[in-house]
C-alpha positions as CSV (number, residue, x, y, z in Angstrom):
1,X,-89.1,-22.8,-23.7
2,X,-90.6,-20.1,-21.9
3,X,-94.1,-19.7,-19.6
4,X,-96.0,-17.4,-22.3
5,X,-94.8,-20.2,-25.3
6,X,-96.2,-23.0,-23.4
7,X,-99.4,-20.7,-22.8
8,X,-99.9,-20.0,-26.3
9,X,-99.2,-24.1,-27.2
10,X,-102.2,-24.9,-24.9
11,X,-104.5,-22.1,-25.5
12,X,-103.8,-23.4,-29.2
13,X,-104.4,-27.1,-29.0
14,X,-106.1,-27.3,-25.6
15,X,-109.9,-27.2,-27.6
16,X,-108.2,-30.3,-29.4
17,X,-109.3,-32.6,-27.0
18,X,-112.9,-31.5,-25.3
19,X,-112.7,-29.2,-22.2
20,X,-109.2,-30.9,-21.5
21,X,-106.6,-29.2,-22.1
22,X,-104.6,-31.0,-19.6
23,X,-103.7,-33.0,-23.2
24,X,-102.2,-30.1,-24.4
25,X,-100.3,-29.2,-21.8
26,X,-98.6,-33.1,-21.4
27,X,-98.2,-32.8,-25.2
28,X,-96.0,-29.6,-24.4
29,X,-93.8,-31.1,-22.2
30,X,-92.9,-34.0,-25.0
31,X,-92.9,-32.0,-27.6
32,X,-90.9,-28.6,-26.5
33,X,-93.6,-26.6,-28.6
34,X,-92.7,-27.7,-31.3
35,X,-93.3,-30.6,-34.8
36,X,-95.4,-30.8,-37.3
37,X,-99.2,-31.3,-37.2
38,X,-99.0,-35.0,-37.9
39,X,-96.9,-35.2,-34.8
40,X,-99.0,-32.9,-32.6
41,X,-101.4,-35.2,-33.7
42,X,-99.8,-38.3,-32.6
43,X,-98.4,-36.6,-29.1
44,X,-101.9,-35.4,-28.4
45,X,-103.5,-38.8,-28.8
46,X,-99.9,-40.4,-27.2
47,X,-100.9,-38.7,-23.9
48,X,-104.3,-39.6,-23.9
49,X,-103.6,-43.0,-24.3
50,X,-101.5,-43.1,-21.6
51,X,-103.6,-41.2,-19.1
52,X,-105.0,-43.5,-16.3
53,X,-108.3,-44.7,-16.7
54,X,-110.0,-41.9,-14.6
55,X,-108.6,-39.3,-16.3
56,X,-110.2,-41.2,-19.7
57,X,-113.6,-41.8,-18.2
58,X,-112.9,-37.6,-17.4
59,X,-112.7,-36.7,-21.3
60,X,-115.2,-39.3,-22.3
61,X,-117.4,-37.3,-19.7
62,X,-116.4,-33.9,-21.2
63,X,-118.5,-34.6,-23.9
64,X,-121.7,-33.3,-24.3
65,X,-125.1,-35.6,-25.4
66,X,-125.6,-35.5,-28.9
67,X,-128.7,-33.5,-29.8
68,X,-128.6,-32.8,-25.7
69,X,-129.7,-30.4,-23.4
70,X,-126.5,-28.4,-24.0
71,X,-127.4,-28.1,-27.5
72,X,-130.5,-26.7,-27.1
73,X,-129.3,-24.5,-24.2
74,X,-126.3,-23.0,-26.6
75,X,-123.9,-24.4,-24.4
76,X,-121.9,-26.4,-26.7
77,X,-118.2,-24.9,-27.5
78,X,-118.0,-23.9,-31.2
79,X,-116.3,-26.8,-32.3
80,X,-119.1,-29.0,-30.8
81,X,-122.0,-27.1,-32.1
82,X,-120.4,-26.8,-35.9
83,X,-119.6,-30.7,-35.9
84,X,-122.9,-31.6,-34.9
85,X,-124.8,-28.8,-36.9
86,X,-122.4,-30.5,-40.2
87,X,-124.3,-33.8,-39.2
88,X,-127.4,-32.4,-39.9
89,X,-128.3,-32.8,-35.7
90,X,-129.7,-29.2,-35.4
91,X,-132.5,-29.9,-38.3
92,X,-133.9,-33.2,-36.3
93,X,-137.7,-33.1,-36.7
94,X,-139.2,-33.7,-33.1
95,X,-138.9,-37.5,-33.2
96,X,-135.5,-37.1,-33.7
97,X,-134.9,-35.3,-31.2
98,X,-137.3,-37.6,-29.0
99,X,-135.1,-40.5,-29.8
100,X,-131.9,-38.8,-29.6
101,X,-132.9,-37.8,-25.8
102,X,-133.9,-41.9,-25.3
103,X,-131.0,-42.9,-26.9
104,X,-128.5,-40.4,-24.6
105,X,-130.1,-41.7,-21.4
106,X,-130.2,-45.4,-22.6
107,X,-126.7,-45.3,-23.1
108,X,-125.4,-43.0,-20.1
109,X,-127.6,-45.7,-17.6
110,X,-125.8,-48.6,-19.5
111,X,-122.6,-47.3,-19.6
112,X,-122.1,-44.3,-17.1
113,X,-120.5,-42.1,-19.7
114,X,-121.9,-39.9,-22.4
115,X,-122.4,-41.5,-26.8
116,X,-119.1,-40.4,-28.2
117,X,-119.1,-40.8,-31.8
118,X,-116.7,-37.8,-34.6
119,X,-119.9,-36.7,-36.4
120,X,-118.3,-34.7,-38.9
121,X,-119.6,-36.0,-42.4
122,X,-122.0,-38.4,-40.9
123,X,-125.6,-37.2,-40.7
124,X,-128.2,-38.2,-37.9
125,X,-129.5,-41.1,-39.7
126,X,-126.1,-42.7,-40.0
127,X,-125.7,-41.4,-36.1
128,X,-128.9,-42.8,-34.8
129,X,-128.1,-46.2,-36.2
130,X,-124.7,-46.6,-34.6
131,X,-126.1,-45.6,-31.3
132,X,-128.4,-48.9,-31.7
133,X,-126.3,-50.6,-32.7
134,X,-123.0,-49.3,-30.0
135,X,-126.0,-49.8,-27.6
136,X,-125.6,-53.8,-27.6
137,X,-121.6,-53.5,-26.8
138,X,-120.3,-54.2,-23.4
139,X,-118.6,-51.4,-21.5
140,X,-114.9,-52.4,-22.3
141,X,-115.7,-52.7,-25.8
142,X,-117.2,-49.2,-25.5
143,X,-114.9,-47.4,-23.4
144,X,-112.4,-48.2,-25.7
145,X,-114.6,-46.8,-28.6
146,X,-115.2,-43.7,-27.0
147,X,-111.9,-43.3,-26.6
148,X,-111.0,-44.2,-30.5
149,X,-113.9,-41.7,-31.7
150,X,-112.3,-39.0,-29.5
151,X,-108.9,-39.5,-31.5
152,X,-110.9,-39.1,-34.9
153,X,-112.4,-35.9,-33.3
154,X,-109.6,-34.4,-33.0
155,X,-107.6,-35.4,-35.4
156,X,-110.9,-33.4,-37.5
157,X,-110.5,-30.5,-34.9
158,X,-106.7,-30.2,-35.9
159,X,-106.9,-30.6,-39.2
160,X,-109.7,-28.2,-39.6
161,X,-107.2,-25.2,-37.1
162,X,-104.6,-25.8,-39.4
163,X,-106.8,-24.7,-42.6
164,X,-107.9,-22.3,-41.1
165,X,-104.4,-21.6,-40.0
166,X,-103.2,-21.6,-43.8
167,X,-105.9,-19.6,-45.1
168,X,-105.2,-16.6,-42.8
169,X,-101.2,-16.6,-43.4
């Protein structure tokens, strides 16, 4: 397989996974560039879950605050900002968004990583709750939840780039 078809495998899936397309590209190497989604999908999440811990705690970290800063900056990629905005987040009244910030930092003190949770047809009372209640975990119990809620993610992510995929062909 050449350079430019390995370029256009990550530049495809790399958003998969949140600013890391280093996925992508270890999912390229397995895969040859080629399979079906189901098993990009699988490959994807196969090389995350294989990554060491540091490189983990590194996509956990890649992902922004839910109602954060970033959010209100315009910083989140589009894939962010559309899965939060489906959630209802961007219509929070302002204490929403008071909590929301309380709850962020709560959780980033506790567990030195950022509320991961795939927000696609939840809504930010469903959201709110699970950060009280993910709150009273212990960190290996999160980490590993994080890490789990990322895989739904992008499983979402890919099955939504494959629509759209179909609907343009």
């Amino acid at each position: 397989m050449s350079a430019a078809e390995k370029a256009a495998f990550v530049a495809r899936y790399g958003g998969i996974y949140e600013h890391s397309s280093w996925v992508a590209e270890r999912a390229w190497e397995l895969l040859g560039g080629s399979g079906n989604a189901a098993e990009i999908a699988a490959t994807l999440a196969h090389c995350v879950d294989v990554a060491t811990d540091a490189e983990k705690r590194r996509l956990i970290c890649a992902h922004p605050d839910l109602a954060g800063r970033a959010a209100v900056r315009g910083e989140l990629t589009a894939e962010s900002s559309g899965e939060q905005a489906s959630a209802g987040i961007d219509q929070c009244t302002a204490e929403e968004f008071a909590r929301f910030q309380k709850l962020n930092d709560r959780y980033k003190e506790k567990f030195g990583f950022p509320f991961v949770m795939a927000v696609r047809g939840s809504n930010r009372h469903a959201i709110l709750a699970a950060f009280e209640e993910r709150l009273q975990n212990d960190a290996e119990a999160e980490f590993a939840r994080a890490l789990s809620e990322i895989h739904k993610i992008a499983r979402l992510r890919l099955a939504v780039q494959l629509a759209q995929k179909e609907t343009e062909a």
